[in-house]
N, C-alpha and C positions, 0 to 999 in steps of 0.2 A: 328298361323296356317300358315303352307306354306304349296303346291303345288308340289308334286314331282312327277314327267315322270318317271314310273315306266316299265320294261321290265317283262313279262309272258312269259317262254319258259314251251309248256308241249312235256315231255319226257315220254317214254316209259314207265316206274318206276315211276312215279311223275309231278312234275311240281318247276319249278327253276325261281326265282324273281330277281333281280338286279335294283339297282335307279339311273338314269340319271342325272348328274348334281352334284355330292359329288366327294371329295377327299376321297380316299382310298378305300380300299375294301368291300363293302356292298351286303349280299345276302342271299337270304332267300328259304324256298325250303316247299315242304308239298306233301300230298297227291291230292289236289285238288289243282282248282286255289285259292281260298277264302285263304287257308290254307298257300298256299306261299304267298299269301297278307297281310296278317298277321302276318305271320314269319318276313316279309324283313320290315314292318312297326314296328316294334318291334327291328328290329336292325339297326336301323336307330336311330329310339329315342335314343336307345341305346349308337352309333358311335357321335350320337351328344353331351350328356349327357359325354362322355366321354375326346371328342377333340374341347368341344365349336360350336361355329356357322360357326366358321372359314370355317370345312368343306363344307361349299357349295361353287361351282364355283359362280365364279364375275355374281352381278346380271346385268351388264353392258353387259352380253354377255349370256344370259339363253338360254336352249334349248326349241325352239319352236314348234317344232315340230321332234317325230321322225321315219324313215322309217326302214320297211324291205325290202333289195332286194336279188336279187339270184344273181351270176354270177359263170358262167363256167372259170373254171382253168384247163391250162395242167398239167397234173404231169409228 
């Protein structure tokens, strides 16, 4: 069993999941949160089941912690 920093965005329409820390593209989506937690834990197994262990980043260098911020941009 391993430990993944998993990201929750909820949207208008749903709720969109992404995991911290893997090569490649991993993402999961649902009605609820439970539902994209589920989804993105499912394609992970999956992406792993697939491309081996390899996919995870170096555990010499794991994500600790991660933030949200805001920042204002000119257009």
């Amino acid at each position: 069993m391993r430990q993944i920093k998993i990201v929750i965005e909820k949207h208008p329409d749903g709720y969109v999941a992404y995991p911290l820390g893997l090569k490649g593209v991993v993402v999961g989506e649902g009605d609820s949160y439970d539902e994209a937690l589920a989804d993105v834990t499912s394609a992970i197994a999956f992406h792993v089941e697939t491309f081996g262990p390899d996919v995870f980043e170096d555990e010499e260098s794991p994500v600790l912690e991660a933030f949200v911020a805001e920042a204002g941009v000119t257009l």
